[in-house]
N, C-alpha and C positions, 0 to 999 in steps of 0.2 A: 508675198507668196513665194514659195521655195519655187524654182527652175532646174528640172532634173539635167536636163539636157545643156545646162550650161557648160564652157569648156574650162578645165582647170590647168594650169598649168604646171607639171609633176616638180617645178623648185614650189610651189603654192599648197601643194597635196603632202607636202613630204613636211614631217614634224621638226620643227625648229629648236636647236639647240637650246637648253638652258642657259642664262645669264651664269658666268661663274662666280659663283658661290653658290649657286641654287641646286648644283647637281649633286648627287649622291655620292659622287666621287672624287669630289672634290672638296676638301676641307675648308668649314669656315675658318676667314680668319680672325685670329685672337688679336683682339685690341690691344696695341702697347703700351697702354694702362694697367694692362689686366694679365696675369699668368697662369698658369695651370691651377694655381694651389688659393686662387680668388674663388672666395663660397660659391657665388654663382656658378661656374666649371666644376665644383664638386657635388658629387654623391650626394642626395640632401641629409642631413642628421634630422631627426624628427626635433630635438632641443633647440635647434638651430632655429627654427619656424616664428615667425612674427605677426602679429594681424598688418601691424603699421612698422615700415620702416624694415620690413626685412629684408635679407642680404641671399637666401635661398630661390631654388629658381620656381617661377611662379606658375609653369608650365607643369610642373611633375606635380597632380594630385596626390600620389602617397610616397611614403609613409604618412599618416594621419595624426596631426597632433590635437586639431580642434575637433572630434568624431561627433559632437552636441552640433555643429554646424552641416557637416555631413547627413546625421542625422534628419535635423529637420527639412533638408535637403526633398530628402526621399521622400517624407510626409508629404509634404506638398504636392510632388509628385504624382502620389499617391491618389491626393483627393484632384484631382484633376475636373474641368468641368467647361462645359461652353454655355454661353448665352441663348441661342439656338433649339437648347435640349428643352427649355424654359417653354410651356404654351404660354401664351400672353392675351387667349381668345375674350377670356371673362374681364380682364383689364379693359381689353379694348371695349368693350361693351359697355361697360361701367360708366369709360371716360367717354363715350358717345352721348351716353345717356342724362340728359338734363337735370336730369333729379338725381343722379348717382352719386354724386359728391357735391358737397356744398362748395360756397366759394374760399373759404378756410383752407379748405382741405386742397383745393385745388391748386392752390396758390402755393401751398406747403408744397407739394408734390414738384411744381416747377423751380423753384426758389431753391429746394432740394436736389435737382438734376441742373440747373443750374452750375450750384458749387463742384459736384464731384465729377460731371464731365470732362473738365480739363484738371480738376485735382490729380486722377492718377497719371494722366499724364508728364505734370510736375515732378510726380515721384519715381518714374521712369525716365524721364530727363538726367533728374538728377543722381541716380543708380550709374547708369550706363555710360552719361558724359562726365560724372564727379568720382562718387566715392569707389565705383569698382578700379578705376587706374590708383586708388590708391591705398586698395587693400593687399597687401603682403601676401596671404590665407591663401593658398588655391583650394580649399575645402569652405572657405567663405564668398570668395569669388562665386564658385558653385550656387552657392545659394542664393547672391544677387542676381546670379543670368534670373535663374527661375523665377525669381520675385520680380522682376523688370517683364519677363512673358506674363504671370500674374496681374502688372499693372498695365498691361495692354487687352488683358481679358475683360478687365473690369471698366474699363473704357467704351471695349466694345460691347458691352452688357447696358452702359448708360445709355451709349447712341443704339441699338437696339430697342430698349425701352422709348428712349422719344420718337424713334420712328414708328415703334408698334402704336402708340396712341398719336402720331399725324399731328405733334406740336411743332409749334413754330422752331426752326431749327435754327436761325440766326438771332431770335429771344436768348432762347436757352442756351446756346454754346456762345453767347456776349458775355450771357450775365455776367462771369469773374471780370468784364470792364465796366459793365451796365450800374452792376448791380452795389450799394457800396459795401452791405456787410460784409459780402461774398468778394472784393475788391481789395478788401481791406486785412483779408487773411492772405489772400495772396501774395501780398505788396510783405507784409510781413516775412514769408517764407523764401523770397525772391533775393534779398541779398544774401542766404544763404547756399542755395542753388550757384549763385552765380561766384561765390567763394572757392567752389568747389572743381565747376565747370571752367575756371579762368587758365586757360593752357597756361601759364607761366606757375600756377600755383604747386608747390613741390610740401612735403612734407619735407622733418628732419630737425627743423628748428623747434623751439620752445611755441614761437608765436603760429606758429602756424598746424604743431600738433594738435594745438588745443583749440585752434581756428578749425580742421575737420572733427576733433571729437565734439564742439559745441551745434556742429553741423548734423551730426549723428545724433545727437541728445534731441535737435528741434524735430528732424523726422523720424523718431521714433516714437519719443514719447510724446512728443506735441502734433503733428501732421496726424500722423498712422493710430498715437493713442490718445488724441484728443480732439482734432477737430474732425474727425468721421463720426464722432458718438452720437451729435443730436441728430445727425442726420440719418443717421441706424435707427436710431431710435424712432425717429416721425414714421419714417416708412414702415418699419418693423411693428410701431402700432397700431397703422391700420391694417396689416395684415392678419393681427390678432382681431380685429374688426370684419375678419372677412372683407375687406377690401382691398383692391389693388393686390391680389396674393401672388400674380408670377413675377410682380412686380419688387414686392416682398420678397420671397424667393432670392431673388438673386441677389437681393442685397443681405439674405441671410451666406449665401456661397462667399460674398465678397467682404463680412465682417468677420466668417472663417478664416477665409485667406489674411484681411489683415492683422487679426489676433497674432499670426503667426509671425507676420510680417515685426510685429511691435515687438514680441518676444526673443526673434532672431537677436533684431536691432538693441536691446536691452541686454542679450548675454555680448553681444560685441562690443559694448559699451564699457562693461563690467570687466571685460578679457582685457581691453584697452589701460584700464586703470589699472588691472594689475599687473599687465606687463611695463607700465610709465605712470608711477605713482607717482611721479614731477608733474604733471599736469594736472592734478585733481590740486590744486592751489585753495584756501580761502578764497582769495577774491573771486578766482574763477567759478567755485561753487556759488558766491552769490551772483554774481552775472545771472547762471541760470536756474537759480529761483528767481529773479527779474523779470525770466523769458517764461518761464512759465504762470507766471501772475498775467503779462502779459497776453498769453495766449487762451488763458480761461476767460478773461475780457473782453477779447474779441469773438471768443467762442458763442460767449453770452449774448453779444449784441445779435450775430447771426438767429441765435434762436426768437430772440424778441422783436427781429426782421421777418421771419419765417412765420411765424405764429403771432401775432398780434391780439390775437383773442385766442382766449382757451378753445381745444380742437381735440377731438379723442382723447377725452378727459385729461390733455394736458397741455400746461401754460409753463408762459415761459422763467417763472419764478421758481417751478419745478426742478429746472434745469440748472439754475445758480446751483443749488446742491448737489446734482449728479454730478457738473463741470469738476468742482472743488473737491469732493469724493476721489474721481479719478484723478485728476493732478495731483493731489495727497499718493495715490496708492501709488502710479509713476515715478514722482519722488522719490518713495521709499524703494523702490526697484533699482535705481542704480544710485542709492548709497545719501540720498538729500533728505535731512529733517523737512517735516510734513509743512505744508505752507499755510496752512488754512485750520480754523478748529475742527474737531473730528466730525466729520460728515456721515449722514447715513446713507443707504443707497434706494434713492425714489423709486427702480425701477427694478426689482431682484430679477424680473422675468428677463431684463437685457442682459445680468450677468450667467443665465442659463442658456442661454443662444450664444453665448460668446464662449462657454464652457464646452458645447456640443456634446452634452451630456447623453441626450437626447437619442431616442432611435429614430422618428421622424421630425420633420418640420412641422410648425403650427399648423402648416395649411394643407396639410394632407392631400399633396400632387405628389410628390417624388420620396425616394427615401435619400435625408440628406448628408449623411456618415456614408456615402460609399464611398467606396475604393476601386482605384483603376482594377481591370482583370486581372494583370502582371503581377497585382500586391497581395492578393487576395490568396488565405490558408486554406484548403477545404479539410485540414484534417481533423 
């Protein structure tokens, strides 16, 4: 509790000089490594500008060389949204209710919040303590803060939903140790994370550009555009079910958000190669066709962990061809022949929720294309 009447003593009360260097008036000093005419100390040239490995100061947002990174920036921005705004009364009611879901479905539901509880997590670990120290970009930068507030949204979106239906909360946030499908994708993405996050790790060299861009490639196209699908998907159809729909709901806001997030990470992948065409090696391309065979196989097992019997008309042999669909279309996104024979897509209604084509949501509570007030045209 504050004490008004405490006594100060006026050397206590009176503001204490800045450390020097810190004061405005007095000049940093130039390291005598470094001279006036070192990139860093100059003016930025917008050609100067690098994702990885550049020499420009990473503090001055403009001039703008990546505006596709800016860009999406803003969008996100834009669609902004809390977990909160979300009613979750009929959910709760549903999940009360003994006959409201079977045990399939039930089990889907937890085994599903389960894995993605501490998933975004993961991918905000790995943003905030890996790849943002070692992106060059301050217009890419920019778009990691926001996507790391993004994976903290969505986090609080999952623990939200298990507290609105009063599930077991040390089941479901064990599960990625409990649980082994859900164990076993993680275990995979973890010595990647930890590549990144290893204070001594620097970019510069050969082995280790392509130790972060292989890092980039698993959470983009594998994390963010492969192992969230079955689990959009489960959710997302029972919400075409009229079930579970605030539940639905937010994992439609949060397949929004990651579309974006996949897409960011896929044009940064692409800028990456073609500013260091030395990295995109043969061997190195197959490594991650490796990683990505890899990652549809454990995708796979998750769904025929999840679902064990067919459940809102679908099973998990459905799922073998959507997995391989999208790992094909990923693939083709930053520059890898397709791994798999040509796949059809099981489910077109998912690639129309991920399009956000749409003016509302299936479940007809909110309208889910809006835009913050700030973004918004009236004319």
């Amino acid at each position: 509790m504050l004490v008004w009447e405490e006594n100060i003593s006026p050397s206590a009360a009176l503001p204490q000089p800045l450390p020097v260097g810190l004061r405005g008036d007095v000049p940093l000093p130039t390291p005598a490594s470094e001279s006036a005419d070192a990139p860093e100390l100059r003016r930025v040239n917008v050609a100067d500008k690098r994702i990885i490995n550049g020499r420009t100061d990473v503090n001055q947002l403009v001039p703008f060389k990546y505006k596709w990174a800016w860009e999406k920036y803003l969008s996100t921005c834009a669609n902004h949204w809390m977990p909160q705004e979300v009613n979750m009364s009929r959910d709760i009611a549903l999940w009360k209710d003994p006959n409201g879901l079977t045990d399939d479905e039930r089990r889907l539901v937890k085994r599903n919040l389960g894995f993605f509880v501490t998933a975004d997590s993961l991918a905000a670990n790995n943003i905030v303590l890996g790849t943002y120290r070692h992106i060059t970009a301050p217009e890419c930068r920019q778009f990691l803060l926001r996507q790391a507030f993004e994976e903290a949204i969505h986090t609080h979106a999952y623990q939200y939903i298990v507290e609105s239906l009063g599930l077991d909360e040390g089941e479901v946030f064990n599960a990625y140790h409990e649980v082994g499908s859900i164990r076993a994708k993680d275990e995979f993405l973890i010595p990647f994370i930890d590549t990144l996050t290893n204070p001594h790790f620097t970019t510069g060299t050969l082995e280790n550009d392509q130790a972060l861009l292989r890092s980039l490639i698993v959470f983009a196209c594998l994390m963010e555009g492969l192992f969230f699908y079955v689990g959009f998907t489960q959710i997302l159809a029972l919400g075409r079910q009229n079930k579970m729909t605030g539940a639905a709901e937010q994992y439609q806001y949060i397949l929004r958000d990651e579309s974006m997030h996949c897409n960011f990470g896929i044009d940064l992948i692409n800028q990456i190669k073609l500013e260091n065409p030395h990295l995109w090696t043969p061997q190195f391309r197959e490594e991650i066709r490796a990683l990505f065979r890899q990652a549809v196989d454990l995708e796979y097992a998750y769904a025929e962990d999840t679902m064990p019997r067919g459940v809102l008309g679908l099973n998990a042999p459905m799922f073998k061809g959507y997995l391989r669909y999208i790992a094909n279309r990923r693939a083709q996104q930053i520059g890898i022949e397709t791994l798999f024979r040509q796949e059809e897509n099981p489910f077109p209604w998912m690639s129309e929720m991920t399009d956000l084509k749409k003016e509302r949501n299936f479940f007809e509570t909110r309208v889910i294309e809006y835009q913050s007030g700030g973004a918004l045209s009236w004319d």
